[in-house]
PyMOL Python script that loads the backbone (N, CA, C, O; Angstrom):
from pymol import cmd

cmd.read_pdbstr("""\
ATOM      1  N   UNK A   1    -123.648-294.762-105.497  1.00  0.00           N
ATOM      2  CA  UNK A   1    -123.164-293.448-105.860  1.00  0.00           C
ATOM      3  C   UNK A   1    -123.033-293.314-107.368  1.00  0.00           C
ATOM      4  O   UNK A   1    -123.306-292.221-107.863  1.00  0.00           O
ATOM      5  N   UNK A   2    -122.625-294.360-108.181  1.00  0.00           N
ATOM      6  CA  UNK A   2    -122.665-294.400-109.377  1.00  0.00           C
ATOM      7  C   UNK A   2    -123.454-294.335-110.354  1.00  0.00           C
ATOM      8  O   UNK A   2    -123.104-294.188-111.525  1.00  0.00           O
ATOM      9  N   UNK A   3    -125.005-294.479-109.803  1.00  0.00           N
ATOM     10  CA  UNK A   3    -126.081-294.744-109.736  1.00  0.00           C
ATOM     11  C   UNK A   3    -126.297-292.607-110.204  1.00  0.00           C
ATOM     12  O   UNK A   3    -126.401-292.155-111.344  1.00  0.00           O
ATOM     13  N   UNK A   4    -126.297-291.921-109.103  1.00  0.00           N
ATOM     14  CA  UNK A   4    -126.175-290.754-108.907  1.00  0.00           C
ATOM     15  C   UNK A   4    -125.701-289.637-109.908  1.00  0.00           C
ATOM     16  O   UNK A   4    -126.278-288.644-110.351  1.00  0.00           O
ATOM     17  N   UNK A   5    -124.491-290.135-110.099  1.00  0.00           N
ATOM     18  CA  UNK A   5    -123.406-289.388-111.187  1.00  0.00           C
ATOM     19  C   UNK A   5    -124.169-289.737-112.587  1.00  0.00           C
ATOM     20  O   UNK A   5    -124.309-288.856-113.435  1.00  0.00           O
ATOM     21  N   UNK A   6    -124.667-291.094-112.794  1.00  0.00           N
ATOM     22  CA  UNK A   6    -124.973-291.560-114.264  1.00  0.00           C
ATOM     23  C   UNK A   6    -126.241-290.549-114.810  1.00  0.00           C
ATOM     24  O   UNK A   6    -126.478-290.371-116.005  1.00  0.00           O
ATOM     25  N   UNK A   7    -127.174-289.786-113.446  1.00  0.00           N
ATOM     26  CA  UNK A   7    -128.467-289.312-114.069  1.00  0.00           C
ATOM     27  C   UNK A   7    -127.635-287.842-113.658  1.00  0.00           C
ATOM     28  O   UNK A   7    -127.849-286.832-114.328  1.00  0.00           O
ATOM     29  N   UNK A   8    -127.075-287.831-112.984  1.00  0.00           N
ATOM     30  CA  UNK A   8    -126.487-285.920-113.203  1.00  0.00           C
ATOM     31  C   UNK A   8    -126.051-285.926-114.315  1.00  0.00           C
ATOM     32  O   UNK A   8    -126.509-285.148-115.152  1.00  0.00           O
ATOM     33  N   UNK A   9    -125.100-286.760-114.600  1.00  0.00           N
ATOM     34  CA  UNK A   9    -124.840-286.325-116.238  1.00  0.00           C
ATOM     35  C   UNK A   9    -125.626-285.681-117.183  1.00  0.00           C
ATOM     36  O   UNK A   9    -125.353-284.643-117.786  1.00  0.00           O
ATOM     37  N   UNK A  10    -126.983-286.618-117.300  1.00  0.00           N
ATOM     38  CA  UNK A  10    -127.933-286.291-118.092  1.00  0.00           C
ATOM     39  C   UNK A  10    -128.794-285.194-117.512  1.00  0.00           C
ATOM     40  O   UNK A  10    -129.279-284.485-118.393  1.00  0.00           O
ATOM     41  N   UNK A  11    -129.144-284.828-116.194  1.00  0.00           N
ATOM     42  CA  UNK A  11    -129.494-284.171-115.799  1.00  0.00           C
ATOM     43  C   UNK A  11    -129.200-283.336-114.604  1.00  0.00           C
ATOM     44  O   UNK A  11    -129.673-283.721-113.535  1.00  0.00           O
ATOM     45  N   UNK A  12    -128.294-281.952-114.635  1.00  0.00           N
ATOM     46  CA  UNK A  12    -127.282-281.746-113.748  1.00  0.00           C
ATOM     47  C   UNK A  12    -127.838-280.509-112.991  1.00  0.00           C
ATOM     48  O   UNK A  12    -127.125-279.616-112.532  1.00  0.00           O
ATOM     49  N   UNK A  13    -129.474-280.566-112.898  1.00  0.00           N
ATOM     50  CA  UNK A  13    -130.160-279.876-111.669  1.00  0.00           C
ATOM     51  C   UNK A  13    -130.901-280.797-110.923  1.00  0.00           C
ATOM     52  O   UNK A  13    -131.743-280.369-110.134  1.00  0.00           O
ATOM     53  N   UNK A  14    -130.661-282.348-111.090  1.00  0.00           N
ATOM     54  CA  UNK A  14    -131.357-283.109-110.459  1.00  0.00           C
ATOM     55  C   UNK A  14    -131.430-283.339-108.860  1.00  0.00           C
ATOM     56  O   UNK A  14    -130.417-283.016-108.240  1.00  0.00           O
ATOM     57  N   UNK A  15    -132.325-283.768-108.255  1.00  0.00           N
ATOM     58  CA  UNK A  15    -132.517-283.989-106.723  1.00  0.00           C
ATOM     59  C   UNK A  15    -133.109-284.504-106.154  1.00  0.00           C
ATOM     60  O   UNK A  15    -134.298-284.483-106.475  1.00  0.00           O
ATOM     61  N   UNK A  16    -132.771-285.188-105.122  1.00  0.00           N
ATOM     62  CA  UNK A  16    -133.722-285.792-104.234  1.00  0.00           C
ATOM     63  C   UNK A  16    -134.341-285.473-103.538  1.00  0.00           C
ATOM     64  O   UNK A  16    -133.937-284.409-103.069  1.00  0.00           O
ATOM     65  N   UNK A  17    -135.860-286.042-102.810  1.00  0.00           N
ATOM     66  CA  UNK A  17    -136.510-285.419-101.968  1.00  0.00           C
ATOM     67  C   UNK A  17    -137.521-286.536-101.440  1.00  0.00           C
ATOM     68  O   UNK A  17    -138.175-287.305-102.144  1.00  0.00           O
ATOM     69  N   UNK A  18    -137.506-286.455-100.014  1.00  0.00           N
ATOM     70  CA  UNK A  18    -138.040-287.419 -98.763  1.00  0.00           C
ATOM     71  C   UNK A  18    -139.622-286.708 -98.982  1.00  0.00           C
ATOM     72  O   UNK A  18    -140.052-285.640 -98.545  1.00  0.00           O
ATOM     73  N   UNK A  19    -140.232-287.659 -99.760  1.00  0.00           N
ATOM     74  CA  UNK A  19    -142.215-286.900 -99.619  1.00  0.00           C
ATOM     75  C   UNK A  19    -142.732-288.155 -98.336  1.00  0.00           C
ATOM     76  O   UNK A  19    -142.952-289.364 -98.394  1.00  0.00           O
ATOM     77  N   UNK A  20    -142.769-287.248 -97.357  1.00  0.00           N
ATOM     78  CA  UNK A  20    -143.731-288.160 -96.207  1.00  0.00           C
ATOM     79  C   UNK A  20    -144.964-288.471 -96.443  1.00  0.00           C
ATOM     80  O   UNK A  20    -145.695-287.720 -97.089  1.00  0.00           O
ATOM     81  N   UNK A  21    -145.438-289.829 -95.861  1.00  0.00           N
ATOM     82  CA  UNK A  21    -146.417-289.929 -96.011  1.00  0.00           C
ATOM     83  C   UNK A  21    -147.573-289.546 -94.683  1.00  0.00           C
ATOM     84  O   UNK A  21    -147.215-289.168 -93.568  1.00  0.00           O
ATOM     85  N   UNK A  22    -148.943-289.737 -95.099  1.00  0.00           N
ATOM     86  CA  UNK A  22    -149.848-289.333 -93.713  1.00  0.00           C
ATOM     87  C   UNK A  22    -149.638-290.137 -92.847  1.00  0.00           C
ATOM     88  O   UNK A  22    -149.825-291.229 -93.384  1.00  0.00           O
ATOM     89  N   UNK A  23    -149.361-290.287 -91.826  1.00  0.00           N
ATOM     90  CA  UNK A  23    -149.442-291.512 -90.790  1.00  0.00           C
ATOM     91  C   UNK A  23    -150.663-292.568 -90.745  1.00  0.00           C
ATOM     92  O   UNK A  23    -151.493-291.980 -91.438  1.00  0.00           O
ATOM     93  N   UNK A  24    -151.034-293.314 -90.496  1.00  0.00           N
ATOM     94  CA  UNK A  24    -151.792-294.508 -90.569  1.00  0.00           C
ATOM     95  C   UNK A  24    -152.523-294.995 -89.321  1.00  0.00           C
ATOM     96  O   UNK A  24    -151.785-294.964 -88.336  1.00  0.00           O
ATOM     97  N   UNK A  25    -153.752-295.433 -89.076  1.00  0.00           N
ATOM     98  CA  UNK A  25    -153.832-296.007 -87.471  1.00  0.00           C
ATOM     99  C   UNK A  25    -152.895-297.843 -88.007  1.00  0.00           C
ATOM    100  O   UNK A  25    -152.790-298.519 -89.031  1.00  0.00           O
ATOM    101  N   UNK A  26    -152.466-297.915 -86.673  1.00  0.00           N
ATOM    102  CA  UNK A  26    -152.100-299.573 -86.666  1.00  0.00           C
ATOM    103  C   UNK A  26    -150.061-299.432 -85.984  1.00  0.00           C
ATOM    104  O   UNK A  26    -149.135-298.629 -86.094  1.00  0.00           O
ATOM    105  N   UNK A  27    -150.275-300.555 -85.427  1.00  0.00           N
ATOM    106  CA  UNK A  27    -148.481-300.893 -85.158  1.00  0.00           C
ATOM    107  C   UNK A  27    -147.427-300.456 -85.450  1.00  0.00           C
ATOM    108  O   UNK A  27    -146.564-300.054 -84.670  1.00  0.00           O
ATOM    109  N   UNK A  28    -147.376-300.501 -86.975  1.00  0.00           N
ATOM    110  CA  UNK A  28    -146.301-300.222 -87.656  1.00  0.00           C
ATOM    111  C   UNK A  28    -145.970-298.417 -88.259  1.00  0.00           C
ATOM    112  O   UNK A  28    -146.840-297.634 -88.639  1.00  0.00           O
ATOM    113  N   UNK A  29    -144.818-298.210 -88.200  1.00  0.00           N
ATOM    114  CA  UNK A  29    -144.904-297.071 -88.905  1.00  0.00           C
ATOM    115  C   UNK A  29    -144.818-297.246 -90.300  1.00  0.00           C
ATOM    116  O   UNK A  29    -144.684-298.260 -90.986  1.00  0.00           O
ATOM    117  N   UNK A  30    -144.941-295.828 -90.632  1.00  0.00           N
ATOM    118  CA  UNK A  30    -145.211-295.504 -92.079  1.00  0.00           C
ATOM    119  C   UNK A  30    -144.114-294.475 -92.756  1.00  0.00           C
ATOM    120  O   UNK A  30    -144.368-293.308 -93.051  1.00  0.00           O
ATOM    121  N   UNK A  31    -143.296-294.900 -92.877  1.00  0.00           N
ATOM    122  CA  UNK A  31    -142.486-294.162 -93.987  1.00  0.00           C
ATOM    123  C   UNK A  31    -142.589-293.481 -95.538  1.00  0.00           C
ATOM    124  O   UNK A  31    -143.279-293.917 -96.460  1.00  0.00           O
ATOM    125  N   UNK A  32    -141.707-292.286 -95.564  1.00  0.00           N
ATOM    126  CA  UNK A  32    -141.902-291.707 -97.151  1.00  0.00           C
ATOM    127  C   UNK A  32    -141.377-292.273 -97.975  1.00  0.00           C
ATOM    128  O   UNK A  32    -140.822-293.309 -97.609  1.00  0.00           O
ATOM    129  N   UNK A  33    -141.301-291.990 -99.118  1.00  0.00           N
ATOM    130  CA  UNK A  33    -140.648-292.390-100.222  1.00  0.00           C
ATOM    131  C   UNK A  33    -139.896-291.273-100.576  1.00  0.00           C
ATOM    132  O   UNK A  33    -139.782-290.256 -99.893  1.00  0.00           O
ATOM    133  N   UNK A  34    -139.377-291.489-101.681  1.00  0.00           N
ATOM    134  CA  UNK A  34    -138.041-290.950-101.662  1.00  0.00           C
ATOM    135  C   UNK A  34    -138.308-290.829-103.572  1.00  0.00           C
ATOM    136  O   UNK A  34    -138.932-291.586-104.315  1.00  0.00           O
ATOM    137  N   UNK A  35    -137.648-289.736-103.835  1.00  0.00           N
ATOM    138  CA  UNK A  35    -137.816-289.083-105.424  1.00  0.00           C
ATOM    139  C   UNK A  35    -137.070-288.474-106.022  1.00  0.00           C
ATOM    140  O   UNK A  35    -136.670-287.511-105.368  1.00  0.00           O
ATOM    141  N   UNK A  36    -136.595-288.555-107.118  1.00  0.00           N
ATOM    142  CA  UNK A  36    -135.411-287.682-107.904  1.00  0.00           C
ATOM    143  C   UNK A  36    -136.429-287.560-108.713  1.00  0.00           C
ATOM    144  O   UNK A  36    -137.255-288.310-109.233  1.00  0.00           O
ATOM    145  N   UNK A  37    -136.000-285.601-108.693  1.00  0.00           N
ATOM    146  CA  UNK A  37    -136.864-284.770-109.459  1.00  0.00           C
ATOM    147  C   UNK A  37    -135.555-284.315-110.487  1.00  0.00           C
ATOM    148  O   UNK A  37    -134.369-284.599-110.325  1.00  0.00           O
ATOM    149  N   UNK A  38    -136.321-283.329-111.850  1.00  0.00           N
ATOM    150  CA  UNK A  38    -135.174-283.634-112.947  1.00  0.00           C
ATOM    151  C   UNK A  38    -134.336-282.153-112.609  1.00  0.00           C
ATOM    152  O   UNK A  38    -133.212-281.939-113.063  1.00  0.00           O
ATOM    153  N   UNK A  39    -135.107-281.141-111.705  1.00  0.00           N
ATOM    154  CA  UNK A  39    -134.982-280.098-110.998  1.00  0.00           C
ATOM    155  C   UNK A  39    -135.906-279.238-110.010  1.00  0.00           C
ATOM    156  O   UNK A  39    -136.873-279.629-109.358  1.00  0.00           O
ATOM    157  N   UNK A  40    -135.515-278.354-110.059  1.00  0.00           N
ATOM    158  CA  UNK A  40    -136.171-277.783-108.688  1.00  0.00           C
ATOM    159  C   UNK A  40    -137.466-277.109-108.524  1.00  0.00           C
ATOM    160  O   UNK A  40    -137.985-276.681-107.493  1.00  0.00           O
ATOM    161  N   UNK A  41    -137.925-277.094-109.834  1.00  0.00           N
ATOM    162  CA  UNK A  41    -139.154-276.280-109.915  1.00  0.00           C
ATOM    163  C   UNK A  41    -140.308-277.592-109.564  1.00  0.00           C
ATOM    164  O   UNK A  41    -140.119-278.807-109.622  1.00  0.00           O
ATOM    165  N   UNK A  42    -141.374-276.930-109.240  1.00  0.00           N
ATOM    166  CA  UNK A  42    -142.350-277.822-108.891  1.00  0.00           C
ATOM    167  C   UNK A  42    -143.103-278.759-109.527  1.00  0.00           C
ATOM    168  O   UNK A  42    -143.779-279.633-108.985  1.00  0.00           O
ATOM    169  N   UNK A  43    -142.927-278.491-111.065  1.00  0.00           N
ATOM    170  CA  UNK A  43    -143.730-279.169-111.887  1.00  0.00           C
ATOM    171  C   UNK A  43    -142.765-280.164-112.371  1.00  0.00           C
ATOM    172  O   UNK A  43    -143.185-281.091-113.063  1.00  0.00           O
ATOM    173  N   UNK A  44    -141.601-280.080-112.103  1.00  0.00           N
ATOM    174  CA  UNK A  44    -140.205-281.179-112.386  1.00  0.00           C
ATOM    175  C   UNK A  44    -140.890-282.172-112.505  1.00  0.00           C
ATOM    176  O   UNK A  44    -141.984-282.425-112.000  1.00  0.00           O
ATOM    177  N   UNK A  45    -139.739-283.248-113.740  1.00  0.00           N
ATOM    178  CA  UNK A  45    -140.680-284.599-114.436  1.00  0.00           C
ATOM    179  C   UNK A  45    -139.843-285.358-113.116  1.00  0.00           C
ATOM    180  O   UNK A  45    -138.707-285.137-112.696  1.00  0.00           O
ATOM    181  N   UNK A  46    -140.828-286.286-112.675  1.00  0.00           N
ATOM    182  CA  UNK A  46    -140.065-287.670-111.817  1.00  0.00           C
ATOM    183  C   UNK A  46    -139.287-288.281-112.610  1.00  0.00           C
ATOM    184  O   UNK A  46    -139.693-288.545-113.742  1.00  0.00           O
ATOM    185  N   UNK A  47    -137.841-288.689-112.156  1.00  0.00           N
ATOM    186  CA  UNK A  47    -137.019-289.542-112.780  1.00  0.00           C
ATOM    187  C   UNK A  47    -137.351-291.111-112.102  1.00  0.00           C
ATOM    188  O   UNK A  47    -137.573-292.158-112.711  1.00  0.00           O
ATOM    189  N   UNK A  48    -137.299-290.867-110.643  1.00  0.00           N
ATOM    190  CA  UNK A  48    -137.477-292.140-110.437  1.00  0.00           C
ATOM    191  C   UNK A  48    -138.242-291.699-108.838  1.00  0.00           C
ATOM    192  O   UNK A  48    -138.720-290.659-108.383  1.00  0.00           O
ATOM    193  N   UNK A  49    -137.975-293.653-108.117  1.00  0.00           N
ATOM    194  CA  UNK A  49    -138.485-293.269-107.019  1.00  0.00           C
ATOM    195  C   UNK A  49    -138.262-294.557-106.553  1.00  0.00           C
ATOM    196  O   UNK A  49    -138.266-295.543-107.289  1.00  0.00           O
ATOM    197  N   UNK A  50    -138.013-294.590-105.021  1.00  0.00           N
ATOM    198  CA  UNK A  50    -137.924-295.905-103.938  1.00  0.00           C
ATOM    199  C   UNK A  50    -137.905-295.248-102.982  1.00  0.00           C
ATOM    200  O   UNK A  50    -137.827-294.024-102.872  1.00  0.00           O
ATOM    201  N   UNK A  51    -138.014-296.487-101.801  1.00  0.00           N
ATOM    202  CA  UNK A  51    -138.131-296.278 -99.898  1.00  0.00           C
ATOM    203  C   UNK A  51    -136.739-295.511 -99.844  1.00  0.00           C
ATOM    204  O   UNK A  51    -136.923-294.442 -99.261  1.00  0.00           O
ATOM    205  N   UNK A  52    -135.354-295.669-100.256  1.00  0.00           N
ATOM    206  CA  UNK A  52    -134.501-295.291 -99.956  1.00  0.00           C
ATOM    207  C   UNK A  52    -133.911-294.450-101.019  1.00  0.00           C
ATOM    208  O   UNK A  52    -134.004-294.781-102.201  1.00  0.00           O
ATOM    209  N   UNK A  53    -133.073-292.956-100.490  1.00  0.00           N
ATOM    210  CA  UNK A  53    -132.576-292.671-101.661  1.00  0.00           C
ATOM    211  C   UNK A  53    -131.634-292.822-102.713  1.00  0.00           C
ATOM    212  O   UNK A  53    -131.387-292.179-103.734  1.00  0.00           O
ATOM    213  N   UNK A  54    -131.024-294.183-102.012  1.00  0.00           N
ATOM    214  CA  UNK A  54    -129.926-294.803-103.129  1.00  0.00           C
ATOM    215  C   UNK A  54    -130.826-295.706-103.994  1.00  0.00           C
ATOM    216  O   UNK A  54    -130.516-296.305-105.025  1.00  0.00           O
ATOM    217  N   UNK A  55    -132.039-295.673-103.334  1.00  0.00           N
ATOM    218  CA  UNK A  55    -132.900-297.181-104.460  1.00  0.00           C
ATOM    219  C   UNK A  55    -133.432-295.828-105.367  1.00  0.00           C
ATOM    220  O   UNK A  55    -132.778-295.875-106.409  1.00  0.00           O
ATOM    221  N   UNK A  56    -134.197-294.836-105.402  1.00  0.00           N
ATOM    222  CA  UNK A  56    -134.768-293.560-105.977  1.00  0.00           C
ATOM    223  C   UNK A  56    -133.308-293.170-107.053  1.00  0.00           C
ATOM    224  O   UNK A  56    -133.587-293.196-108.252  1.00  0.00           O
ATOM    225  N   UNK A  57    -131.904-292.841-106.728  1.00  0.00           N
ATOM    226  CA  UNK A  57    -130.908-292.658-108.238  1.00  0.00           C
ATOM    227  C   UNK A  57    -130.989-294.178-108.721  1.00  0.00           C
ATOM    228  O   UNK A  57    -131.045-294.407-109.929  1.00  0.00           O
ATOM    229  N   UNK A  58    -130.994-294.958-108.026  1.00  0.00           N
ATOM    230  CA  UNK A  58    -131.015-296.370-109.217  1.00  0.00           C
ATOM    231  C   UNK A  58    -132.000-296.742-109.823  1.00  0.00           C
ATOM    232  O   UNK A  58    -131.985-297.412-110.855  1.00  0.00           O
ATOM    233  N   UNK A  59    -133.323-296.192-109.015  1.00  0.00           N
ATOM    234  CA  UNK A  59    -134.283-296.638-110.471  1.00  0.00           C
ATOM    235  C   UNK A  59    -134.025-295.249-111.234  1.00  0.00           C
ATOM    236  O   UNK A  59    -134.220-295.327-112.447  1.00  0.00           O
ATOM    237  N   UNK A  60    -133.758-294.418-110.917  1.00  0.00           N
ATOM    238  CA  UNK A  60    -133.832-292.775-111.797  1.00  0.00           C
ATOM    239  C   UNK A  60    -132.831-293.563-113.280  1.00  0.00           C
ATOM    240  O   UNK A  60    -133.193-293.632-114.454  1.00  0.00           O
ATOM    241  N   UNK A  61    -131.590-294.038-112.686  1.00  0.00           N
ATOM    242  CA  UNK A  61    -130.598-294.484-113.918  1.00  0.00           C
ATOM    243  C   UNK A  61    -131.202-295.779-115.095  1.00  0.00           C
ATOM    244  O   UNK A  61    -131.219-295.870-116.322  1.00  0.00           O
ATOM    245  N   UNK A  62    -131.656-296.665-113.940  1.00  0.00           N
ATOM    246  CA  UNK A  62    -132.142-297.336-114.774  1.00  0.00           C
ATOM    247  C   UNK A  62    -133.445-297.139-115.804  1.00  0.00           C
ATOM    248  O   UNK A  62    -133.539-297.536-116.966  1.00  0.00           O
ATOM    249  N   UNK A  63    -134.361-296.442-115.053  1.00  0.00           N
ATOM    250  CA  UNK A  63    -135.093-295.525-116.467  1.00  0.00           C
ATOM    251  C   UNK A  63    -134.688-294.695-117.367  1.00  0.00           C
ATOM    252  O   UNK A  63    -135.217-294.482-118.458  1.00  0.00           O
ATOM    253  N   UNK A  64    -133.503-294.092-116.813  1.00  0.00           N
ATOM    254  CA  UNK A  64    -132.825-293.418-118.319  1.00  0.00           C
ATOM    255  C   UNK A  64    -132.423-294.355-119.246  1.00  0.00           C
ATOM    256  O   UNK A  64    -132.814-294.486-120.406  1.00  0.00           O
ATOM    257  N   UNK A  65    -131.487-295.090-118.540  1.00  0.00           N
ATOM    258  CA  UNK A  65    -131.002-295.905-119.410  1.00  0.00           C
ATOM    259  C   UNK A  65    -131.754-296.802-120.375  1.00  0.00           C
ATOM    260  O   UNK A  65    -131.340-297.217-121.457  1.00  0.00           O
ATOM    261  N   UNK A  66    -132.843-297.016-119.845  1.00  0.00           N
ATOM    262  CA  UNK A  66    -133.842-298.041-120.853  1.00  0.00           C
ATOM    263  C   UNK A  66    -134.392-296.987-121.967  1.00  0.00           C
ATOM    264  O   UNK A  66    -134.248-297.038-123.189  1.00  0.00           O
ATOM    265  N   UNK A  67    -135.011-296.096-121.237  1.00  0.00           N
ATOM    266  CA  UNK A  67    -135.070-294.753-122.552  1.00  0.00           C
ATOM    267  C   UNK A  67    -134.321-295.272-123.944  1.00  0.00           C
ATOM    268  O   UNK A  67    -134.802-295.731-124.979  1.00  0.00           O
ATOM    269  N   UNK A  68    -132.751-294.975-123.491  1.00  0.00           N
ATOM    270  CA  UNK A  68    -131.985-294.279-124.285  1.00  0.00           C
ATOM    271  C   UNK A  68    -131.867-295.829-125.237  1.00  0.00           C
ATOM    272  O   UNK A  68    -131.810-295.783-126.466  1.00  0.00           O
ATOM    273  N   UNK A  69    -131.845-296.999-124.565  1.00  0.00           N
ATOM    274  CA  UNK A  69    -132.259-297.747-125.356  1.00  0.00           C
ATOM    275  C   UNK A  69    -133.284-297.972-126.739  1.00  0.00           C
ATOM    276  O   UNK A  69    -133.093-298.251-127.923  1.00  0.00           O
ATOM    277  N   UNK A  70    -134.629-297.646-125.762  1.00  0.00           N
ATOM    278  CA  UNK A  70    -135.409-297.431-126.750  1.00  0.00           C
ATOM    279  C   UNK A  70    -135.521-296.345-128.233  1.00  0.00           C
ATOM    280  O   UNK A  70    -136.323-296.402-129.165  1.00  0.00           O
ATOM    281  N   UNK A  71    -134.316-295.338-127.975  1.00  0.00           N
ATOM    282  CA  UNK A  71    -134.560-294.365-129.254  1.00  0.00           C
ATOM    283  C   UNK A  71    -134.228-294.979-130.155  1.00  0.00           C
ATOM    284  O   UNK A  71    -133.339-295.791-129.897  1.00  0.00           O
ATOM    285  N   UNK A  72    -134.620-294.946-131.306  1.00  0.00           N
ATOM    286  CA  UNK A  72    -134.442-295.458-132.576  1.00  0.00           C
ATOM    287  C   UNK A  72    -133.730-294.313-133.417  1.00  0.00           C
ATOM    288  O   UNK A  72    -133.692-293.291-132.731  1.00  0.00           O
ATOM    289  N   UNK A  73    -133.183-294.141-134.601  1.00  0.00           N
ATOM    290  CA  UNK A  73    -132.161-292.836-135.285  1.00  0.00           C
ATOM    291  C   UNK A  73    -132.960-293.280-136.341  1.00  0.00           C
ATOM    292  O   UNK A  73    -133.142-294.445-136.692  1.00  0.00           O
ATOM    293  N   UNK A  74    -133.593-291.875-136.994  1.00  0.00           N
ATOM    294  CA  UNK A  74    -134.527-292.265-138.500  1.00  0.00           C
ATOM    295  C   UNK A  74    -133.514-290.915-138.963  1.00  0.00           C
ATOM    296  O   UNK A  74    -133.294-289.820-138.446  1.00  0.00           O
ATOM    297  N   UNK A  75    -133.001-291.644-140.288  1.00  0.00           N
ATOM    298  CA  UNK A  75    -132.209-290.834-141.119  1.00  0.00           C
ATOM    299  C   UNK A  75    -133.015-290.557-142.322  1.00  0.00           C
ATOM    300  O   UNK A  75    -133.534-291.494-142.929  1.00  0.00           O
ATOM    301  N   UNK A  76    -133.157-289.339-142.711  1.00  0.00           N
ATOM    302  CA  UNK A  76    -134.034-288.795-144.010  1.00  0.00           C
ATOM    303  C   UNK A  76    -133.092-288.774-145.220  1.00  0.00           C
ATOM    304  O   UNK A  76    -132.105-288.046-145.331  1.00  0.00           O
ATOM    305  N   UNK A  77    -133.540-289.687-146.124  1.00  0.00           N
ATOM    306  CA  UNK A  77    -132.329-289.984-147.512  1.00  0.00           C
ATOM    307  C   UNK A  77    -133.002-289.538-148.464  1.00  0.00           C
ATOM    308  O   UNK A  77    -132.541-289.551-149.606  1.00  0.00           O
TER     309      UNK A  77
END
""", "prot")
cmd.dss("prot")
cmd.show_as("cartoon", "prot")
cmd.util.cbc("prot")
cmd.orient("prot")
């Protein structure tokens, strides 16, 4: 859940969404994946994504978070 709250912060039209997949011939089933979009419009950037939607906000957080790592601050003197 914490996972959840950390990318609403940053992004507070965010959401999840179950994309099924085509079914498959063979034994096993085939499950969707699972996606946090940054909002609701269709062209929304992927934040993240996993089989489950608590794994989909935790990678969503953990790609922010590495982001925000990566910015660097260039000060003009």
């Amino acid at each position: 859940m914490h996972h959840q709250v950390a990318v609403l912060n940053r992004y507070p039209e965010a959401q999840a969404a179950e994309e099924p997949l085509c079914p498959s011939p063979g034994p096993w089933g085939q499950r969707g994946r699972w996606f946090v979009y940054a909002g609701a419009e269709p062209d929304a950037r992927v934040l993240g994504q996993g089989v489950t939607e608590g794994q989909a906000w935790a990678n969503a957080a953990r790609r922010l978070a590495r982001v925000n790592r990566k910015v660097k601050w260039l000060v003009a003197g």
